[in-house]
N, C-alpha and C positions, 0 to 999 in steps of 0.2 A: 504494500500500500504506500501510495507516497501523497502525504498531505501536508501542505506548505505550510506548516505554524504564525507563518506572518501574515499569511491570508484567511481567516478563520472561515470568510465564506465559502470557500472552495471547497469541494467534495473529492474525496481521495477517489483515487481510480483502481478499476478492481485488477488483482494481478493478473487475471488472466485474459483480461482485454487494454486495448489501449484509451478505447472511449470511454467515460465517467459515465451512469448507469443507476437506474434509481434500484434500490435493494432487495431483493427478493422476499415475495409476502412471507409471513410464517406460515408452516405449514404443519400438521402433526403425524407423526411422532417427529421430533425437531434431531434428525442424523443427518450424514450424508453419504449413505448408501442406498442411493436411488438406482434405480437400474440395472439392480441386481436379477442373473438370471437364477441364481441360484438356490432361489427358496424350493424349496419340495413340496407336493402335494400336503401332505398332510400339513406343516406351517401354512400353507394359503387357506387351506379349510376351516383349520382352528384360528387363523386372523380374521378371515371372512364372517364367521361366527360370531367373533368377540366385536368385530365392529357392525353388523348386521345388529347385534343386542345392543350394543349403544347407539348405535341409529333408530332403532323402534323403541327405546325410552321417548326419546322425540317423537317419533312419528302417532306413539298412541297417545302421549299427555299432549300432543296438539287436538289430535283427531277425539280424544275424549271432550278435552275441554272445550272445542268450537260446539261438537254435539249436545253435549248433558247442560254444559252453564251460559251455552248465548244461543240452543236451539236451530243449530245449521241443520240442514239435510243430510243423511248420510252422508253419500254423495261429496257433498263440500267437505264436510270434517275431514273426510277420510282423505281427499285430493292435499287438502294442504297438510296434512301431515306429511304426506308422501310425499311430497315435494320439499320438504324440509328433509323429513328420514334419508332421502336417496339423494340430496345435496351433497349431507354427510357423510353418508357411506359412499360415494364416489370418492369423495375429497382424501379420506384412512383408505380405501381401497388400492387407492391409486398409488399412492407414496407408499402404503406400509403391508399391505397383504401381497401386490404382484411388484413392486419397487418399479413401476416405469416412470417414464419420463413423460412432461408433458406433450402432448403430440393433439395438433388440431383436430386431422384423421378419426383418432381415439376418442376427442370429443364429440363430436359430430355421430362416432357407432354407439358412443355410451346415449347419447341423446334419445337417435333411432330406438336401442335396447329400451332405456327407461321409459318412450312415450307406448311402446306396447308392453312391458308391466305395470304401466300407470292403469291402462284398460282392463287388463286381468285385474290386479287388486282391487281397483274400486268396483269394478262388474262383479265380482264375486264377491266384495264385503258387506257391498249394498245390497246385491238377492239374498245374501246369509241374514243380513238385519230382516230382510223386510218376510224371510219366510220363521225365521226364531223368535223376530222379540226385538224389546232393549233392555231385558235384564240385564244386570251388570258381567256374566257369565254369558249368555250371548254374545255382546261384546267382545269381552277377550276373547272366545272362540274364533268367532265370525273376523277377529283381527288377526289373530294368528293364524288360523287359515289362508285366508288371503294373503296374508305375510309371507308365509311357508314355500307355497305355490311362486310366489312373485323371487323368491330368492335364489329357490332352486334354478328355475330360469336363468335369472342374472348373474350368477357363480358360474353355471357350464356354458356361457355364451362370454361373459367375461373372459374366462379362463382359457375356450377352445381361440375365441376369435379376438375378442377385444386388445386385449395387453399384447398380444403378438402382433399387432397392426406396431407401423416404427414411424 
């Protein structure tokens, strides 16, 4: 890094370019071995897993609370949760389950993936509500399910096609 102490407003330039560059966002898990090929199945599963369950904290305390305390539609509860859940789990997926790198390509297939598990999960959470109930037990059911199905998906299409896009 080379930053001029007599110039305080100057921004040091990063070593491995010559041009000054604004910093790269945070991203989590905060390393820097990204684009690693070498994780194995079973680590991608059990990451997949562990960030899928912290992405669907989110995605049901959204999708509960738009439902049960401000009276959305299925429907809606459940779209903005998922659209928050699967923000998330792209973002841990990306960097720490498969380590690739950003790639436009990649975004553009995770988009395609996510806009038809958006239709699976809310089609099936919505007929699960509207054929069960809104016990609170229906609910979790009727979300898990939908969850379950919409994961599966996105793990083996992730996995066979996505992350292997360069």
């Amino acid at each position: 890094m080379n930053a001029d102490p007599a110039h305080p407003g100057d921004h040091p330039e990063h070593e491995d370019f010559r041009t000054r560059h604004a910093p790269m966002p945070l991203e989590l898990p905060l390393d820097d071995e990204e684009a690693s090929t070498d994780v194995d199945l079973k680590t991608q599963v059990t990451r997949f897993i562990l960030t899928g369950g912290f992405s669907a904290i989110f995605d049901f305390g959204l999708t509960f609370l738009l439902q049960e305390v401000f009276g959305a539609p299925f429907w809606m509860a459940k779209a903005a949760g998922f659209i928050l859940g699967t923000t998330i789990a792209y973002l841990l997926n990306r960097r720490w389950t498969f380590r690739a790198e950003p790639s436009t390509a990649r975004f553009i297939a995770v988009v395609v993936l996510y806009a038809i598990t958006f239709f699976v999960n809310i089609g099936l959470y919505n007929w699960l509500m509207h054929t069960w109930g809104t016990a609170f037990i229906a609910i979790v059911l009727a979300f898990c399910i939908a969850q379950g199905v919409a994961t599966v998906i996105n793990f083996v299409v992730q996995r066979a096609v996505i992350f292997k896009i360069r």
